[in-house]
C-alpha positions as CSV (number, residue, x, y, z in Angstrom):
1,X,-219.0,156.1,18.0
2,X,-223.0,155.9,17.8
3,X,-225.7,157.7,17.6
4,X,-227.5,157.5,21.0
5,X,-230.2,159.5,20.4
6,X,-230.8,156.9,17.6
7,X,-233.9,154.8,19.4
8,X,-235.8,158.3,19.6
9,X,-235.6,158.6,15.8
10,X,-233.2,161.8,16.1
11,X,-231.1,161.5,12.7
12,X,-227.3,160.9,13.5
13,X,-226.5,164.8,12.0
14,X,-228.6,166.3,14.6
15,X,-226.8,164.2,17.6
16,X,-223.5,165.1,15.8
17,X,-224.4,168.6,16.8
18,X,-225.2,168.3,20.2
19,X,-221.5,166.5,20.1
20,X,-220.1,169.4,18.6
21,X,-221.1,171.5,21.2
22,X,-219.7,169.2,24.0
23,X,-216.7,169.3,22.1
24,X,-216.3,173.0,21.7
25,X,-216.8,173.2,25.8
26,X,-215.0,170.4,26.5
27,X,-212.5,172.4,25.0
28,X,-213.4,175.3,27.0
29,X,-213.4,173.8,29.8
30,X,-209.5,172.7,29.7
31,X,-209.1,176.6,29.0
32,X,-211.1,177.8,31.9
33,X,-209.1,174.6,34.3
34,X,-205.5,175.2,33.4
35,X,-206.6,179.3,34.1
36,X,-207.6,178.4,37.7
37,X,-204.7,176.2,38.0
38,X,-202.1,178.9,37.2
39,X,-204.5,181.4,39.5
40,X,-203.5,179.1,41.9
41,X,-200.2,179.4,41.0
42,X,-199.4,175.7,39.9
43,X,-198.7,177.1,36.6
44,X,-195.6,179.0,36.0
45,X,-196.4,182.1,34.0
46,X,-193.9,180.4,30.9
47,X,-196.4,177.3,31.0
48,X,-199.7,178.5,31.3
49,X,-200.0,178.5,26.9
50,X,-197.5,175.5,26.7
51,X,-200.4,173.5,29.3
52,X,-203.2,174.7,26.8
53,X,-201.4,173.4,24.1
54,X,-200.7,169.8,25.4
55,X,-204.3,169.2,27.0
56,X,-206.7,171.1,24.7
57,X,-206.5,169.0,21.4
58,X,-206.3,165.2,23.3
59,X,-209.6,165.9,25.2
60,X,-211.4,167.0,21.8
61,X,-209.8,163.7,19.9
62,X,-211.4,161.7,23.2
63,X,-214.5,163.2,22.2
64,X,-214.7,162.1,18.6
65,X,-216.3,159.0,20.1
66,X,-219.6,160.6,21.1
67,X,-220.2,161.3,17.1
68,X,-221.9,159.1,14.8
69,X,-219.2,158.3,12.8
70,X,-221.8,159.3,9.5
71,X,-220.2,161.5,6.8
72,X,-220.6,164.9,8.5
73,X,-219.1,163.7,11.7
74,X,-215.7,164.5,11.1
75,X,-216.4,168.1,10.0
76,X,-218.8,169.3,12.7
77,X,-215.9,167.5,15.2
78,X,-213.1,170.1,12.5
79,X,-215.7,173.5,13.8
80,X,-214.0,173.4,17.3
81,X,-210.3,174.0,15.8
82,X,-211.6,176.1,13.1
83,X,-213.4,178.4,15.5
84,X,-210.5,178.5,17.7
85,X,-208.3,179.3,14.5
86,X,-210.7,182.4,13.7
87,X,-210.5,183.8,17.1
88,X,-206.3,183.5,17.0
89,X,-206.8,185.3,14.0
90,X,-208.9,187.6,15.1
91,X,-206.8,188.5,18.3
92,X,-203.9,188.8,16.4
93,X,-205.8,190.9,13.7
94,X,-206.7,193.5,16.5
95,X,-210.0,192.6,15.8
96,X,-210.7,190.9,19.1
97,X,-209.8,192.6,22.4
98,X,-211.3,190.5,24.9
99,X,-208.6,190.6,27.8
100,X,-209.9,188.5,30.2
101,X,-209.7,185.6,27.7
102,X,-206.3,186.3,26.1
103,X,-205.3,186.2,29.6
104,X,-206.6,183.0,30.1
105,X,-203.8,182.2,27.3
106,X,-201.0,183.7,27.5
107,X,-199.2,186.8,30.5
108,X,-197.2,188.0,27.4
109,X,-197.6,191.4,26.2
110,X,-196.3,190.1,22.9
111,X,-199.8,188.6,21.4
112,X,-197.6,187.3,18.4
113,X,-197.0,184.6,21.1
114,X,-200.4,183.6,19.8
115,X,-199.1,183.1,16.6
116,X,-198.2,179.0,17.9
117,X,-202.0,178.1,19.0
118,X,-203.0,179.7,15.6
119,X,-200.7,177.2,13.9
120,X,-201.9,174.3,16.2
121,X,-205.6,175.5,16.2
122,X,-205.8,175.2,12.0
123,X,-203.4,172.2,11.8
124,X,-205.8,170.4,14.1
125,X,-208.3,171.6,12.3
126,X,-207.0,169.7,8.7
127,X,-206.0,166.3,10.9
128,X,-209.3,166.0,12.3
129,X,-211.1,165.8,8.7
130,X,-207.9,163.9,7.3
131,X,-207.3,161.4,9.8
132,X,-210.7,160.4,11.0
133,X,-210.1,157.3,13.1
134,X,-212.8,155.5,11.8
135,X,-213.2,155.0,7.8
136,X,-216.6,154.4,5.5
137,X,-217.3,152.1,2.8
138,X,-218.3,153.3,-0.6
139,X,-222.3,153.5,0.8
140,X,-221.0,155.3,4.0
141,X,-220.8,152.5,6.6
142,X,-218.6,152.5,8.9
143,X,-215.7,150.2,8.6
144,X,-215.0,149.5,12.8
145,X,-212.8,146.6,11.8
146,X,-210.3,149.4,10.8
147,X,-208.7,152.0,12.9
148,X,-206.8,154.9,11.7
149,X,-203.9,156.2,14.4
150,X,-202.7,159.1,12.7
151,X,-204.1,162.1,14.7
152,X,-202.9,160.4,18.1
153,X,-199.5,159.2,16.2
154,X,-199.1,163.2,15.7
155,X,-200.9,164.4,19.5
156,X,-198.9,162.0,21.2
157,X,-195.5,163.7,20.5
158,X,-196.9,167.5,19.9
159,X,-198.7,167.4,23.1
160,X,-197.6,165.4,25.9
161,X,-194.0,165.0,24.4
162,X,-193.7,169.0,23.6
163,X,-195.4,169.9,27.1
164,X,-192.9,167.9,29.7
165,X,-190.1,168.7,27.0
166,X,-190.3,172.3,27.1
167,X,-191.2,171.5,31.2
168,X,-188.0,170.1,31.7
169,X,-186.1,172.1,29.6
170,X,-186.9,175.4,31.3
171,X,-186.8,173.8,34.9
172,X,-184.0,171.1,34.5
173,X,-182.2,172.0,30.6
174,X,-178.3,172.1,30.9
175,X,-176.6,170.8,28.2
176,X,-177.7,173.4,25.4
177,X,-177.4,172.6,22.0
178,X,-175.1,174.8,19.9
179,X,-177.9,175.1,17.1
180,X,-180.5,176.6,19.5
181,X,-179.7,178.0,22.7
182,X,-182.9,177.6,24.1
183,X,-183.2,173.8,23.9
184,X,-181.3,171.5,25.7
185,X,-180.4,167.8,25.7
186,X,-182.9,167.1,28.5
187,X,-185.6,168.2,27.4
188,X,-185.3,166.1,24.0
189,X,-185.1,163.2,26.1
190,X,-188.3,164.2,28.1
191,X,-190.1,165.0,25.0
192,X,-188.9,161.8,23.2
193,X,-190.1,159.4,26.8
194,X,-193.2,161.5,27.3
195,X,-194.2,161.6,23.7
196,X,-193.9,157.6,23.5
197,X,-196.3,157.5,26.4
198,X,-198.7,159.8,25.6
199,X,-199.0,158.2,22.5
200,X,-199.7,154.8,24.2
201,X,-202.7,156.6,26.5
202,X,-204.5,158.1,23.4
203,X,-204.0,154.8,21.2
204,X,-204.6,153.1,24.6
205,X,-208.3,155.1,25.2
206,X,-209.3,153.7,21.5
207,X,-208.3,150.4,22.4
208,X,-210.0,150.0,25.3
209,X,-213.4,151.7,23.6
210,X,-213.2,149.6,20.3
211,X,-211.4,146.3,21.5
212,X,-214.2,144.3,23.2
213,X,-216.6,144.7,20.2
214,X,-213.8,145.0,17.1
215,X,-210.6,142.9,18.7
216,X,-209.1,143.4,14.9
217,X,-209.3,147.1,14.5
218,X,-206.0,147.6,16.5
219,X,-203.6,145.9,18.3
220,X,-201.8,147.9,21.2
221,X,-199.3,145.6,21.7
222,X,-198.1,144.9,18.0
223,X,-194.4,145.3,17.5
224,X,-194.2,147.1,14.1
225,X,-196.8,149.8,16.3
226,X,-194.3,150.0,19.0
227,X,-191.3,150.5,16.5
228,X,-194.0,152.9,14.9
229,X,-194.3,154.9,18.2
230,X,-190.5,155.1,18.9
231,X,-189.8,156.3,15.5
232,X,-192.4,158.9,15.3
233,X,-191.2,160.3,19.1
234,X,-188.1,160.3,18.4
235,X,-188.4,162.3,15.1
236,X,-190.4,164.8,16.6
237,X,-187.9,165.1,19.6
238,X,-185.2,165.6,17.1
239,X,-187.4,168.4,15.1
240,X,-188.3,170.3,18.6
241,X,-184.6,170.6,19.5
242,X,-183.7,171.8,15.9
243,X,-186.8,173.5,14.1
244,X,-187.2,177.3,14.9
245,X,-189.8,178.1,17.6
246,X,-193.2,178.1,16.6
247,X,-192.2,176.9,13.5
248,X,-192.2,173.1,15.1
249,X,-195.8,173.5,15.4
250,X,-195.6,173.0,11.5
251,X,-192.7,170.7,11.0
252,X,-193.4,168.3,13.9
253,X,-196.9,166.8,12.4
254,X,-195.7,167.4,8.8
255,X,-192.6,165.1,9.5
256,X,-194.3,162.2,11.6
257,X,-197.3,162.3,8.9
258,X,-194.0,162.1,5.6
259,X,-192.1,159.5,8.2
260,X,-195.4,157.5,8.4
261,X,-196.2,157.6,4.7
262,X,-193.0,156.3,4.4
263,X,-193.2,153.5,6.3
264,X,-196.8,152.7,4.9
265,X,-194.8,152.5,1.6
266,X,-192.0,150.0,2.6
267,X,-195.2,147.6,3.7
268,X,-193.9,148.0,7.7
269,X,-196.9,150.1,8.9
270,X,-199.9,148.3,8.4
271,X,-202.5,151.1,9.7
272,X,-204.2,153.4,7.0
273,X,-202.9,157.0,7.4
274,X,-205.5,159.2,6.1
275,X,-209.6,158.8,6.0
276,X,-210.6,161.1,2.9
């Protein structure tokens, strides 16, 4: 997280916009992939939003280390969910009618459908100014020595987790629970595995980026983390197979955010949780 522009006396806002703009097609880009994929037909029609939802978000977290890390990083990173939030909204509102794109998100007819990535898209939004992985000193200086997990604590289980869950669920589910018929026992267990590893690979892509210059900003391997990681997929298993749809989009990162606060509390998490 630097500004690399920096030697050419460009200001570390003005790179942070150029990032911002990778970001947003970055973002884009995952969009326009997964389309040609299901094109292609290696997307079921019943995936093509789910494979949005797990990819979009992780590459725009991976791109949080082009910025700066200054004071205005974290809200020009924010402008790609917030734009992405307005145009939900503005699909949804009637006010946007651009078919080609919707189609790009979703086959269904029903555009309330769209009513999940609009939930996602402003949650995002709020965790990417909240839990900034990198936190400043009282004269804005970046403290690299400390790390803050949150965002990929929450992405791990809500995308990877959610993705194979639902994945194996609608391909493999056959034990349904009583509560919802739509869910099943195996896909819980997907999304509880899936969402442990994909937690690893985003913590993992940090670790590798900060460890050879700031070996005490995180630990992979720490054992409170692991316990940390198992908890946190596990609770957001539990929520998917119980919550009401789209609804999870809400109670999943509420609950592993409340679960970690908790945890920060009884002195066994050792991470800060929030940058603000």
């Amino acid at each position: 997280m630097v500004n690399i522009l920096e030697f050419l006396g460009i200001p570390g806002i003005i790179w942070d916009f150029i990032a911002m703009i990778i970001t947003f097609f970055a973002t884009i880009f995952v969009i326009i992939m997964v389309g040609i994929f299901y094109r292609k037909e290696k997307i079921s029609d019943d995936m093509l939003l789910i494979t949005n939802h797990v990819f979009a978000a992780p590459i725009a977290v991976c791109t949080w280390l082009l910025y700066s890390n200054e004071i205005q990083s974290r809200y020009l990173a924010a402008i790609t969910p917030a734009i992405f939030t307005i145009i939900f909204i503005a699909i949804l509102a009637g006010i946007m009618k651009n078919e080609r794109f919707i189609r790009m998100l979703t086959t269904s007819e029903d555009l309330t459908v769209l009513r999940a990535p609009l939930i996602y898209s402003f949650i995002i939004m709020v965790l990417t100014i909240v839990g900034w992985p990198v936190p400043l000193d009282a004269t804005g200086v970046p403290i690299y020595t400390s790390f803050i997990p949150t965002m990929m604590l929450v992405l791990g289980p809500w995308t990877g987790g959610w993705g194979m869950g639902h994945f194996v669920n609608r391909r493999y589910g056959k034990r349904k629970l009583p509560v919802h018929e739509d869910r099943s026992l195996e896909g819980g267990i997907a999304m509880f595995i899936f969402g442990i590893i994909t937690s690893y690979l985003l913590i993992g892509f940090y670790w590798v980026m900060f460890y050879w210059q700031y070996p005490t900003a995180i630990t992979i391997t720490e054992l409170n983390l692991m316990i940390v990681i198992l908890v946190v997929s596990a609770l957001a298993a539990m929520i998917e197979l119980l919550s009401p749809s789209i609804y999870d989009n809400v109670f999943i990162p509420l609950g592993i955010i409340i679960v970690l606060l908790f945890l920060e509390m009884a002195g066994f998490y050792s991470y800060p949780i929030v940058n603000v």
